[in-house]
FIKOLZA-1660 file (N, C-alpha, C; in steps of 0.1 Angstrom, whole numbers, plus 5000, padded with zeros to 4 digits):
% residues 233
   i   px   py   pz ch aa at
   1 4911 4624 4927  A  X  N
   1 4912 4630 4941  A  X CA
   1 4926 4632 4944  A  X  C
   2 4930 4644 4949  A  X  N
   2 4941 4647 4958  A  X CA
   2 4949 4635 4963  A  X  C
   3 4962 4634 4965  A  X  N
   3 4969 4625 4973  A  X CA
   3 4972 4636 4981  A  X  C
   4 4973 4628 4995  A  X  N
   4 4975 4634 5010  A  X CA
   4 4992 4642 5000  A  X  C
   5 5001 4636 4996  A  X  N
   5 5013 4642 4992  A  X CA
   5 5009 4656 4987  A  X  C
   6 4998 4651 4977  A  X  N
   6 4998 4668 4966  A  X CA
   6 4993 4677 4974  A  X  C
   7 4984 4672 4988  A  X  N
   7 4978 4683 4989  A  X CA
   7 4990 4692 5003  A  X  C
   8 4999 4682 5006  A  X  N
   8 5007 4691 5013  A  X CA
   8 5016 4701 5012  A  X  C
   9 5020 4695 4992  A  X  N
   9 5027 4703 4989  A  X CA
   9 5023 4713 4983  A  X  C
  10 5004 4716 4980  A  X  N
  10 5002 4729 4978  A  X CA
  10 4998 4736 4990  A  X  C
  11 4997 4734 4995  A  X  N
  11 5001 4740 5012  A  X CA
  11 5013 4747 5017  A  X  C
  12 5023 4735 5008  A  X  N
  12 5034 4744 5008  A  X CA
  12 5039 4750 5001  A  X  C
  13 5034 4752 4990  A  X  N
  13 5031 4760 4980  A  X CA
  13 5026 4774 4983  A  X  C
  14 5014 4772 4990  A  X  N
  14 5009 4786 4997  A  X CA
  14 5014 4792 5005  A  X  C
  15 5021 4787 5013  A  X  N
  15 5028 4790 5023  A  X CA
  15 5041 4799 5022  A  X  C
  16 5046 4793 5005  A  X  N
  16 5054 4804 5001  A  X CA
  16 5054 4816 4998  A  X  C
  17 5038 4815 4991  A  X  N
  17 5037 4828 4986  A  X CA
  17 5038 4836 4996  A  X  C
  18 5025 4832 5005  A  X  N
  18 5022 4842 5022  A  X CA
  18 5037 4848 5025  A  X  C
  19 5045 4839 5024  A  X  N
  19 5062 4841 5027  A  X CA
  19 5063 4857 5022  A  X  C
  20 5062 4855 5008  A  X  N
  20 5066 4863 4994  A  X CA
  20 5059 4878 4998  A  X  C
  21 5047 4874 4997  A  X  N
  21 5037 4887 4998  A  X CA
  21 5042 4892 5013  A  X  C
  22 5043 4883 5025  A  X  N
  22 5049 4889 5036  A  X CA
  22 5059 4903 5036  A  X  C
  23 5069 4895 5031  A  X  N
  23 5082 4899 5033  A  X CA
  23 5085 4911 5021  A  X  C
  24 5073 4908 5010  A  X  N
  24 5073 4924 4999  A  X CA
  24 5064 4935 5012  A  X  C
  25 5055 4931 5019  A  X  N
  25 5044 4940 5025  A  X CA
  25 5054 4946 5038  A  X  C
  26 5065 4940 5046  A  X  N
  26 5073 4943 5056  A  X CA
  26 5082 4954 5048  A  X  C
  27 5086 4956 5035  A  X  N
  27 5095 4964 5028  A  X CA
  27 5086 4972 5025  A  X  C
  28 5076 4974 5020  A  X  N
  28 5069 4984 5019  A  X CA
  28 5068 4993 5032  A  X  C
  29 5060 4989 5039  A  X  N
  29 5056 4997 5051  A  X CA
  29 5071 5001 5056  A  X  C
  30 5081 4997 5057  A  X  N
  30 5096 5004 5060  A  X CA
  30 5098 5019 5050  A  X  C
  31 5090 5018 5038  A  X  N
  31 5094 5023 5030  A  X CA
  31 5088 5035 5032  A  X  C
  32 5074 5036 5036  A  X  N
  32 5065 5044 5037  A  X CA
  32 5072 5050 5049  A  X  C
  33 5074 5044 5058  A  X  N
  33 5077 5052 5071  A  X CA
  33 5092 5063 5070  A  X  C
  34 5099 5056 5062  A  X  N
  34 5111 5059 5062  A  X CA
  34 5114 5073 5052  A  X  C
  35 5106 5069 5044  A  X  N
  35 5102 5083 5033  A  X CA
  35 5099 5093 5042  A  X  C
  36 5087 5090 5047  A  X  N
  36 5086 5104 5059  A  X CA
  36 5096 5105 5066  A  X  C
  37 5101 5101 5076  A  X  N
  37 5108 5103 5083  A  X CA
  37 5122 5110 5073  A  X  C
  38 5125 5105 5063  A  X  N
  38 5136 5112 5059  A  X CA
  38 5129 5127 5050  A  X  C
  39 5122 5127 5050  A  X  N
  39 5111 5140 5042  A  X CA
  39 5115 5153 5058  A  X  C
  40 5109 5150 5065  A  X  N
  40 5108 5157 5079  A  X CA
  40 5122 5163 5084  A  X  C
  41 5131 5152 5085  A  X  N
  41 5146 5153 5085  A  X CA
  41 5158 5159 5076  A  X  C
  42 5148 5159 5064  A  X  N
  42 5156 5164 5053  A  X CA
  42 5167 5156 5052  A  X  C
  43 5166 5141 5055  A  X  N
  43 5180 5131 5055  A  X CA
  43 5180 5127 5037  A  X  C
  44 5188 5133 5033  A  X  N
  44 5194 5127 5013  A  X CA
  44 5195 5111 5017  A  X  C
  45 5203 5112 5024  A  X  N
  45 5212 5095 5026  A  X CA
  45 5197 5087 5023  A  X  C
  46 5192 5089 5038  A  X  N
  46 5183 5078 5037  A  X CA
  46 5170 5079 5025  A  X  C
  47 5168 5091 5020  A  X  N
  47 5161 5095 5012  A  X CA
  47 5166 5082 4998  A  X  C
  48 5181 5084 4994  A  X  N
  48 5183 5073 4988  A  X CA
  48 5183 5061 4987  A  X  C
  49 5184 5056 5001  A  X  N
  49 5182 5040 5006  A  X CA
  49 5169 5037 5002  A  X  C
  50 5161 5045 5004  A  X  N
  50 5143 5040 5004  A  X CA
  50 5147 5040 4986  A  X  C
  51 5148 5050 4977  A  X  N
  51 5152 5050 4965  A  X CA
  51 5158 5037 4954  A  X  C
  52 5165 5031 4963  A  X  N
  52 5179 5022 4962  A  X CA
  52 5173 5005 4965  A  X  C
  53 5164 5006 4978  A  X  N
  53 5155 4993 4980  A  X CA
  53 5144 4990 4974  A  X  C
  54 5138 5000 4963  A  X  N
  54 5128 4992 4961  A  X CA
  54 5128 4981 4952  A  X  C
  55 5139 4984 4943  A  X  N
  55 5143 4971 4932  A  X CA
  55 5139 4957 4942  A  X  C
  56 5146 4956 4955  A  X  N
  56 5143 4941 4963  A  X CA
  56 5126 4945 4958  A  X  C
  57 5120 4949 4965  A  X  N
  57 5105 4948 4961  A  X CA
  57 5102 4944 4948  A  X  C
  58 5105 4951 4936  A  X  N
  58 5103 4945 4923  A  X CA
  58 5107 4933 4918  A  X  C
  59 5121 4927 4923  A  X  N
  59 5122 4917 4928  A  X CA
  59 5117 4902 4936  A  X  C
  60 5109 4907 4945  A  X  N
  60 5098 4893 4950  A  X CA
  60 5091 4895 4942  A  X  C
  61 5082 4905 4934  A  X  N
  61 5072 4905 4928  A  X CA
  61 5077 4893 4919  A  X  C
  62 5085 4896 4913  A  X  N
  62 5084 4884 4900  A  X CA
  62 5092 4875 4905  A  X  C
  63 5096 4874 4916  A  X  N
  63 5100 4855 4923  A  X CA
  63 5083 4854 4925  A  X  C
  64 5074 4861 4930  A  X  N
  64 5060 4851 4933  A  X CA
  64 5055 4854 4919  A  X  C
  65 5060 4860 4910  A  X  N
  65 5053 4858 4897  A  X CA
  65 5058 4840 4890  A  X  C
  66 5068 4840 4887  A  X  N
  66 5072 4832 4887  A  X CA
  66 5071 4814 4897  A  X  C
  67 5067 4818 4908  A  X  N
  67 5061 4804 4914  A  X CA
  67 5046 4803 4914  A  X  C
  68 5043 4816 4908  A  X  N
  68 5030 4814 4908  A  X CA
  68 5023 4805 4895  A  X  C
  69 5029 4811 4886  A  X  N
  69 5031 4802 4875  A  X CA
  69 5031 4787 4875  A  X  C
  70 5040 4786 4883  A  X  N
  70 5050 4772 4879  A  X CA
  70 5039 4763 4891  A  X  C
  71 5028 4770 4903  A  X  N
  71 5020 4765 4905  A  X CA
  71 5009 4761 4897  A  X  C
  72 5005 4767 4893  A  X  N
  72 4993 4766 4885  A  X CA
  72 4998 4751 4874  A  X  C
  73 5008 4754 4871  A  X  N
  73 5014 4741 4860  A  X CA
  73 5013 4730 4867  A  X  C
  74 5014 4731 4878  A  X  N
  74 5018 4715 4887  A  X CA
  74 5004 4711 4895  A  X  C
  75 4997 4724 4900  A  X  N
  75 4989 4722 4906  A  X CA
  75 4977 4722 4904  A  X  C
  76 4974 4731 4892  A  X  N
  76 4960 4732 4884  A  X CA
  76 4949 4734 4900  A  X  C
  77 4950 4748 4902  A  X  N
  77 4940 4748 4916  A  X CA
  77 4928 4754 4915  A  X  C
  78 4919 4746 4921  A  X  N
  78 4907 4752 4915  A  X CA
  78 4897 4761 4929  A  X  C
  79 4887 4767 4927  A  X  N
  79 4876 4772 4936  A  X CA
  79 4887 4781 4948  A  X  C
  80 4886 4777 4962  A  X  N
  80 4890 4781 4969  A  X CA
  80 4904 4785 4970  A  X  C
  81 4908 4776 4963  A  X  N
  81 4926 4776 4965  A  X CA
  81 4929 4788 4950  A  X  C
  82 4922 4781 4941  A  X  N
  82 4928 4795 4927  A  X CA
  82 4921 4809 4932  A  X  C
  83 4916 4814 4940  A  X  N
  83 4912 4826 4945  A  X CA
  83 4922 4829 4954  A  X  C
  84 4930 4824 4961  A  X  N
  84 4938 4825 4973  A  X CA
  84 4952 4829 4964  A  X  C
  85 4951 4821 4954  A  X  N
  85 4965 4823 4946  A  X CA
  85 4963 4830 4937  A  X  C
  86 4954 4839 4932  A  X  N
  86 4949 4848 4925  A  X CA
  86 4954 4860 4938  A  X  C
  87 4946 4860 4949  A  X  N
  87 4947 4872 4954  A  X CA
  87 4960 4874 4957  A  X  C
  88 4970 4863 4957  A  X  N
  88 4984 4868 4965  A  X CA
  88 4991 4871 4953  A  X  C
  89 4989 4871 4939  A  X  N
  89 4994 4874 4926  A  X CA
  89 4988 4891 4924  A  X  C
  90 4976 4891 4929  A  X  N
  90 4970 4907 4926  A  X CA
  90 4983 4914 4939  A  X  C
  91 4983 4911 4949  A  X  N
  91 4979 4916 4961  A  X CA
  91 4998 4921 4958  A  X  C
  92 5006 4913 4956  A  X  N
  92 5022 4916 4952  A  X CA
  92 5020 4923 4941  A  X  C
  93 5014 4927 4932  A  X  N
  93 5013 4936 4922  A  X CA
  93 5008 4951 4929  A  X  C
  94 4998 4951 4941  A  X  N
  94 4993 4962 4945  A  X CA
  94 5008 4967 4958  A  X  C
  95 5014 4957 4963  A  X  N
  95 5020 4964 4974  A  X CA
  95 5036 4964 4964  A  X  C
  96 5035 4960 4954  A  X  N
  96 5050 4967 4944  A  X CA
  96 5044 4981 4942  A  X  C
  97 5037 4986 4938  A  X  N
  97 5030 4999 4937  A  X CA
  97 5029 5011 4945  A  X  C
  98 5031 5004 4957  A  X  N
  98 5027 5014 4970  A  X CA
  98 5047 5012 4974  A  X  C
  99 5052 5007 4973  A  X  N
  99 5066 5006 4970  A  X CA
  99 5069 5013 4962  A  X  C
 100 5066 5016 4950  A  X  N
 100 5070 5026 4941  A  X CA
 100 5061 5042 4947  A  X  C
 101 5052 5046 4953  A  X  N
 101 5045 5054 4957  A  X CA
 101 5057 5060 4971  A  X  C
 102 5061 5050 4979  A  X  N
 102 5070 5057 4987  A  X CA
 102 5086 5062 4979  A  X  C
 103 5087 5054 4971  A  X  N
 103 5100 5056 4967  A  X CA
 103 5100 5072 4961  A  X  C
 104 5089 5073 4959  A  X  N
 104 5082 5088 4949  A  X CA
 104 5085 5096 4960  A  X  C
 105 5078 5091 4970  A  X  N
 105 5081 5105 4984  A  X CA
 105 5098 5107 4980  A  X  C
 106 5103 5098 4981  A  X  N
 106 5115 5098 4985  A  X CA
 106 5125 5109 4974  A  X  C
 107 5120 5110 4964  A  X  N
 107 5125 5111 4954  A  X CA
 107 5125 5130 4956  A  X  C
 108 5116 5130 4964  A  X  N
 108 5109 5141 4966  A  X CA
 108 5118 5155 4976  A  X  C
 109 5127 5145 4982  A  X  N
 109 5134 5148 4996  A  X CA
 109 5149 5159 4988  A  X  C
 110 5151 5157 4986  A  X  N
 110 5160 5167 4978  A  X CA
 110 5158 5178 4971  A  X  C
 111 5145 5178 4961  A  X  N
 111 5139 5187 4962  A  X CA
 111 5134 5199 4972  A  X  C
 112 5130 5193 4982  A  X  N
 112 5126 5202 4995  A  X CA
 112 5136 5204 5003  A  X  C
 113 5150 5200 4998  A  X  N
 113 5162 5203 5005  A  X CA
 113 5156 5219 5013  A  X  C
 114 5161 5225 5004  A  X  N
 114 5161 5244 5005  A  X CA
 114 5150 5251 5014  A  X  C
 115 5140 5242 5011  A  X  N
 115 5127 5249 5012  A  X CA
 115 5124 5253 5031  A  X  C
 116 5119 5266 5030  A  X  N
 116 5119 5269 5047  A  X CA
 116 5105 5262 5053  A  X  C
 117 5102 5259 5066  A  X  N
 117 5094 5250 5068  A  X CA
 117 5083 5255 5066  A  X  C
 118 5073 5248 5065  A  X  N
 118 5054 5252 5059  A  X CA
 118 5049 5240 5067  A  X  C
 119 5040 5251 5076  A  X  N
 119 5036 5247 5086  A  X CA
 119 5024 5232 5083  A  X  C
 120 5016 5233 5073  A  X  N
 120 5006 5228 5068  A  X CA
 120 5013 5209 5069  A  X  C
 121 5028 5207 5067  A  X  N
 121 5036 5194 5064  A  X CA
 121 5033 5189 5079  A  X  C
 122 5029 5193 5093  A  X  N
 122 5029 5182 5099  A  X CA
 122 5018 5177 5101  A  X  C
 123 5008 5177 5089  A  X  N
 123 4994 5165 5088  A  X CA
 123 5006 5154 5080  A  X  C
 124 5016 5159 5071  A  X  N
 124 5021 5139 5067  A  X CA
 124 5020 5127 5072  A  X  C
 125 5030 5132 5085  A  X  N
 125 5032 5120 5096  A  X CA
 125 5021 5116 5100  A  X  C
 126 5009 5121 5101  A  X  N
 126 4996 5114 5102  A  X CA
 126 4991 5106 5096  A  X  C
 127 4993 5111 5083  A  X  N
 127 4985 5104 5070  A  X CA
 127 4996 5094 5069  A  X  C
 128 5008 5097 5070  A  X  N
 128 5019 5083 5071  A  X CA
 128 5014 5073 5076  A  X  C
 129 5014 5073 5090  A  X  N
 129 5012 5067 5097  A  X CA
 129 4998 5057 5095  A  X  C
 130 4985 5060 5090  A  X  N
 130 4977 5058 5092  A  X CA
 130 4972 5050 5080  A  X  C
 131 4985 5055 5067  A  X  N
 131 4981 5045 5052  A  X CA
 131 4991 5029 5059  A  X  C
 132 5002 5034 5067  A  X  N
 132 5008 5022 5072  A  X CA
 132 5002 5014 5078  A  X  C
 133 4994 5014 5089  A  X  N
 133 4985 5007 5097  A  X CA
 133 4977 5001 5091  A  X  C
 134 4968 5006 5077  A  X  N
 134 4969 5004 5068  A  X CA
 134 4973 4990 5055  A  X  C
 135 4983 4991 5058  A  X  N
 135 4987 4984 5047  A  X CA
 135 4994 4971 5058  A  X  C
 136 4994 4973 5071  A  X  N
 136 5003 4965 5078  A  X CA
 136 4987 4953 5085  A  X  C
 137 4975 4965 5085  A  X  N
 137 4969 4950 5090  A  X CA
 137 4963 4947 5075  A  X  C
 138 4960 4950 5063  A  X  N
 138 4956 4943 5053  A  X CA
 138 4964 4933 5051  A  X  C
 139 4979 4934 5052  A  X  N
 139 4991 4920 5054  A  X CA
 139 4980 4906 5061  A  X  C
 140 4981 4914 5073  A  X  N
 140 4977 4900 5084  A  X CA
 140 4962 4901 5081  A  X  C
 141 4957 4907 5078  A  X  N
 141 4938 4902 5071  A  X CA
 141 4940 4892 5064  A  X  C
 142 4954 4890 5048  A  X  N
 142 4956 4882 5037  A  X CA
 142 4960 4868 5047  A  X  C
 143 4973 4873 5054  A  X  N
 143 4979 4859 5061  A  X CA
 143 4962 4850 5066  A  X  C
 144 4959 4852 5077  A  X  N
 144 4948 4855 5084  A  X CA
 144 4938 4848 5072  A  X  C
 145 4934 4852 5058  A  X  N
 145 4924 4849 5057  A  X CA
 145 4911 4855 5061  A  X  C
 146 4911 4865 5065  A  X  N
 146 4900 4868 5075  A  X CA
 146 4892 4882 5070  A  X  C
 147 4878 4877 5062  A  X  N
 147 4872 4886 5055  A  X CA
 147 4872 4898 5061  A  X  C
 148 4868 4896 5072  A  X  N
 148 4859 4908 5083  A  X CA
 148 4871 4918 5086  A  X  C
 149 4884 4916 5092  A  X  N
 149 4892 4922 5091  A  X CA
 149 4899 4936 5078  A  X  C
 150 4895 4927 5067  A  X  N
 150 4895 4932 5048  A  X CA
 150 4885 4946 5053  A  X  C
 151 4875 4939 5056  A  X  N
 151 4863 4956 5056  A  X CA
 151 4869 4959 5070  A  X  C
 152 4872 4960 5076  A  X  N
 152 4876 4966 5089  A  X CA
 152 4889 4981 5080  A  X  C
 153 4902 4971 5071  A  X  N
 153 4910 4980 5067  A  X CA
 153 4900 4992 5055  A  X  C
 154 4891 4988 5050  A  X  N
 154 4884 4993 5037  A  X CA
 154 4880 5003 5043  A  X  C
 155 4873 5009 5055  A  X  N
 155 4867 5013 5064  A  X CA
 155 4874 5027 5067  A  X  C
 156 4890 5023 5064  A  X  N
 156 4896 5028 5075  A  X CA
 156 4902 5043 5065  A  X  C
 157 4900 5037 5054  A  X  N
 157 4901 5050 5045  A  X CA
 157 4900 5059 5042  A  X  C
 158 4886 5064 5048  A  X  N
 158 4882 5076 5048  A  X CA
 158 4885 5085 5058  A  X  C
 159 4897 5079 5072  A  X  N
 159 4903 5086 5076  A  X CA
 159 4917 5094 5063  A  X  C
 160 4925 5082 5061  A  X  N
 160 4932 5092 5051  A  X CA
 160 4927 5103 5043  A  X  C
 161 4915 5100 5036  A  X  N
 161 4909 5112 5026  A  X CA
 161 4910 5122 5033  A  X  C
 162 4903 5124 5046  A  X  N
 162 4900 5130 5054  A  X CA
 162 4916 5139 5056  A  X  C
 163 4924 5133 5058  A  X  N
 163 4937 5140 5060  A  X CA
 163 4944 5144 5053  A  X  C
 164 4941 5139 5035  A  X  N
 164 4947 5145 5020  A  X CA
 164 4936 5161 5021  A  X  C
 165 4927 5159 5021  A  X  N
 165 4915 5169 5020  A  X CA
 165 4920 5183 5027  A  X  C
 166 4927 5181 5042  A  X  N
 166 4931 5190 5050  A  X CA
 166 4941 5194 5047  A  X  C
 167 4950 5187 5039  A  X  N
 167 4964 5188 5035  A  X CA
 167 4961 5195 5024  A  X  C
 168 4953 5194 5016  A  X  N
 168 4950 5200 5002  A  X CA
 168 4943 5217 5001  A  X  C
 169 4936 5219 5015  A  X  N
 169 4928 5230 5016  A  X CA
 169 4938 5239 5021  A  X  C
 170 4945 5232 5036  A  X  N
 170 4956 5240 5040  A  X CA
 170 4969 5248 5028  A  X  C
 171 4971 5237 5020  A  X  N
 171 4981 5246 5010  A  X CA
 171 4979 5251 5000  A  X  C
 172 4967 5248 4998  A  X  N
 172 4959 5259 4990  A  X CA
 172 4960 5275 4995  A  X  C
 173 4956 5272 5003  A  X  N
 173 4960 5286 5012  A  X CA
 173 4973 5293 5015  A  X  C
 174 4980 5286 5018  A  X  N
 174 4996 5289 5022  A  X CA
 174 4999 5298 5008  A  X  C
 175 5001 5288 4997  A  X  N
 175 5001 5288 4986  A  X CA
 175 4993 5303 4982  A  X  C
 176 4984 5309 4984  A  X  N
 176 4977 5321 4978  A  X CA
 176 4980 5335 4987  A  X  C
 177 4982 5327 5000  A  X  N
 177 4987 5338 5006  A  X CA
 177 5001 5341 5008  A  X  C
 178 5010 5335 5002  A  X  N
 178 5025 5337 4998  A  X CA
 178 5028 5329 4984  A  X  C
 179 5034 5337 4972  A  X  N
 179 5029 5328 4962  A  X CA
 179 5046 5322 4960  A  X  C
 180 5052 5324 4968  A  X  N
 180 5066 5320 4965  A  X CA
 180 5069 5308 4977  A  X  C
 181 5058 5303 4982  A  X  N
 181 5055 5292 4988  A  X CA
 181 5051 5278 4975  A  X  C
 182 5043 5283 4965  A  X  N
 182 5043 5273 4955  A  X CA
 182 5047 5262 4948  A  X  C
 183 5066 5261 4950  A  X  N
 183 5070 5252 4943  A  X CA
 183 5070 5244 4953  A  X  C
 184 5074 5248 4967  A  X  N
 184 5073 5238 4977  A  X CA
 184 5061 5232 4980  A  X  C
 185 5049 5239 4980  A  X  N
 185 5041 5232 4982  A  X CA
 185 5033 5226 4971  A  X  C
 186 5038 5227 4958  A  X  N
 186 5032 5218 4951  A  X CA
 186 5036 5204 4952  A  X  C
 187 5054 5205 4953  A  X  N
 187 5053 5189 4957  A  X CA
 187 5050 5183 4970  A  X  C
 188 5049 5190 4985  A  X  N
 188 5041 5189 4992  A  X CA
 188 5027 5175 4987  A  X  C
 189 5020 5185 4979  A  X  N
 189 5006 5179 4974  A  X CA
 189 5009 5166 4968  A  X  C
 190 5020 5164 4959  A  X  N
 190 5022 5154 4954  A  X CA
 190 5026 5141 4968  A  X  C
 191 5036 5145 4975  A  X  N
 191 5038 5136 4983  A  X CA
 191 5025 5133 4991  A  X  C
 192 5016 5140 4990  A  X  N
 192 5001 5140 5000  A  X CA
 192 4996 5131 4992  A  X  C
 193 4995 5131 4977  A  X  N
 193 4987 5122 4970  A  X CA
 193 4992 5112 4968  A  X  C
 194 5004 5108 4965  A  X  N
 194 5008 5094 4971  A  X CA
 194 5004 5090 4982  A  X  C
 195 5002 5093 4991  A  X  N
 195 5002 5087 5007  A  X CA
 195 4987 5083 5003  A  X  C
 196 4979 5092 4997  A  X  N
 196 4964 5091 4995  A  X CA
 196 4960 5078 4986  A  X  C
 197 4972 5079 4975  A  X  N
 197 4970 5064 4966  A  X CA
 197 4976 5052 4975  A  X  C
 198 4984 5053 4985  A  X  N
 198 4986 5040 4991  A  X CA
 198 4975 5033 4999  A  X  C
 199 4966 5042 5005  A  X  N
 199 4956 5042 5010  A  X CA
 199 4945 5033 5003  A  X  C
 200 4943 5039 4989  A  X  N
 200 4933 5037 4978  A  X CA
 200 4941 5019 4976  A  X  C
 201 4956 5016 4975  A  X  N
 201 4955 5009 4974  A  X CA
 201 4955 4993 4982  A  X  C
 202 4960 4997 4995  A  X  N
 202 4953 4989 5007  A  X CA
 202 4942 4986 5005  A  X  C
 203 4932 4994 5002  A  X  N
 203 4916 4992 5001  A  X CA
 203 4917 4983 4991  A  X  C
 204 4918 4985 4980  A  X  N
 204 4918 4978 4970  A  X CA
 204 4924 4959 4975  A  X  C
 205 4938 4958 4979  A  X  N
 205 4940 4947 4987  A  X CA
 205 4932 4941 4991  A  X  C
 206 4923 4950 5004  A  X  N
 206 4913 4944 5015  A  X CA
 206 4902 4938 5004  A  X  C
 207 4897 4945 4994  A  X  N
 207 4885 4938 4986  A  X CA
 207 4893 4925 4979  A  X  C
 208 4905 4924 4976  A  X  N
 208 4906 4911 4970  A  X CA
 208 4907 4897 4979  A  X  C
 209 4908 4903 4990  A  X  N
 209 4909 4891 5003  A  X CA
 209 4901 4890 5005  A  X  C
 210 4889 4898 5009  A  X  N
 210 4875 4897 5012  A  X CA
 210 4872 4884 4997  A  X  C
 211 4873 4889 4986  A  X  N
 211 4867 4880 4979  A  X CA
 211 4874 4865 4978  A  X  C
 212 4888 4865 4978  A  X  N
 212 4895 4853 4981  A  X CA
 212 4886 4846 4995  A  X  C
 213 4885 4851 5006  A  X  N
 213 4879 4845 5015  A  X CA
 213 4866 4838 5016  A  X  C
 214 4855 4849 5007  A  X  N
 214 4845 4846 5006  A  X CA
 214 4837 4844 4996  A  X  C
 215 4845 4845 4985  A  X  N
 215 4840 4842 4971  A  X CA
 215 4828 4855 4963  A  X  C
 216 4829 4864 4971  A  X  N
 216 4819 4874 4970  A  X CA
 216 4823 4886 4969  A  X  C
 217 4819 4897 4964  A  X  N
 217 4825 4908 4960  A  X CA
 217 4821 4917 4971  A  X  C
 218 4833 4930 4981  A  X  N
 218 4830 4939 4986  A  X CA
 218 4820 4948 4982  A  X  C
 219 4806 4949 4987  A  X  N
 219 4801 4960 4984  A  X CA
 219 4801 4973 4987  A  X  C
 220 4798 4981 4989  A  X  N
 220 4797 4998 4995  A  X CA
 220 4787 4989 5009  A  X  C
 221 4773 4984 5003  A  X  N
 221 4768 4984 5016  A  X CA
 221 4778 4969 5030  A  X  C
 222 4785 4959 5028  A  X  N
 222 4794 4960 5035  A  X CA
 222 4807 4967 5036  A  X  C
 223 4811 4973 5031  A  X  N
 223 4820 4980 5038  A  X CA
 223 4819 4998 5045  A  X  C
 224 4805 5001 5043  A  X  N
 224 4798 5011 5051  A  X CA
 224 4797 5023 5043  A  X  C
 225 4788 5032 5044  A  X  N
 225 4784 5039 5036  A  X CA
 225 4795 5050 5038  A  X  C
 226 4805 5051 5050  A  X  N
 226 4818 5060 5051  A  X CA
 226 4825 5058 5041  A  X  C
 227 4825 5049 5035  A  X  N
 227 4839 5043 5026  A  X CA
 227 4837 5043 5012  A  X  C
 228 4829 5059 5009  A  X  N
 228 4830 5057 4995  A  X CA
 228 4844 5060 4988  A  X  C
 229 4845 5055 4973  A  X  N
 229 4855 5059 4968  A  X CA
 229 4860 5072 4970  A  X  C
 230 4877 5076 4971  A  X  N
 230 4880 5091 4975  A  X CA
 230 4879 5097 4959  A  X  C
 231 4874 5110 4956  A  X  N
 231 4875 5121 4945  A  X CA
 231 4891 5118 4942  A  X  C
 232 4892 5121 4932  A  X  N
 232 4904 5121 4927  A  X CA
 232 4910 5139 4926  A  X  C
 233 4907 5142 4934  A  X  N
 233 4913 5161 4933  A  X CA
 233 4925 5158 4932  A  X  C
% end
């Protein structure tokens, strides 16, 4: 059996990770927002900063890779607790991702230097907005613990589709009815489908907390028959 000592220090053990995964999920969501906001602005500078910060992100990833490890060696955790440290090992692997998905936007911003405005770009800030909220309460669902919360974010997905879908029809069209609209709006679509995979990957988050919480796998029928997987167009 546990000594009261071991069991505080994997407590504080977890407590780090939460830290880890925290403080990668707070750089992310800066990231997301900031990409837009410098996309909209046409700001290079900041365009680069978001560019230039994600390494810190790649960086916690493998400080919690690395204590994750060195937990498992000391702590050997079983049932409830190796699910919790499983999910915070997936979960910094999924928001390094969505870190690299905004840095993509970003990458994007210089490109569209030139380009004259297309009207179809102010659904982004929507879909920004809304993979952030997104990815900001799946954070506190993980902190939290809190299954119900997980399907609350999973749920919430099918608003973004809904806003890649609009994004995608709209410049389809722009696109056919001026064909020298094209290059811009093809990467348009690309920054649309990132925003759409941060989404996909929040979700993905929410089901690993759900199961860390509850030992059980998200189904379609909990997380509602709205929230099927998005098509990959």
């Amino acid at each position: 059996m546990a000594t009261g000592h071991t069991v505080k220090a994997f407590d504080d053990d977890l407590g780090e990770l939460r830290a880890l995964v925290a403080e990668m999920g707070g750089l992310a969501e800066a990231a997301i927002d900031g990409s837009i906001e410098a996309l909209m602005r046409r700001d290079l500078e900041a365009a680069a900063r978001i560019v230039e910060a994600d390494s810190r992100i790649d960086a916690l990833e493998a400080e919690l890779e690395r204590r994750v490890l060195r937990l498992f060696a000391l702590r050997a955790p079983l049932a409830d607790d190796l699910r919790e440290v499983l999910a915070a090992l997936k979960i910094s692997g999924v928001i390094e991702r969505i870190g690299d998905y905004a840095k993509n936007i970003a990458k994007r911003v210089p490109l569209l230097q030139d380009a004259r405005e297309i009207e179809p770009v102010a659904i982004l800030p929507a879909m920004a907005s809304a993979v952030s909220e997104m990815v900001h309460e799946v954070l506190n669902a993980f902190a939290a613990r809190d299954a119900q919360a997980a399907v609350d974010v999973s749920r919430r997905d099918t608003k973004v589709d809904d806003l890649y879908n609009s994004l995608f029809r709209a410049l389809l069209t722009y696109m056919m009815e001026n064909p020298s609209n094209i290059g811009a709006s093809t990467h348009l679509l690309f920054i649309a489908k990132n925003l759409e995979r941060i989404g996909d990957h929040a979700t993905n988050a929410a089901e690993m907390i759900y199961f860390a919480a509850t030992g059980e796998q998200m189904t379609e029928r909990v997380r509602g028959a709205d929230a099927l997987a998005p098509s990959d167009v």
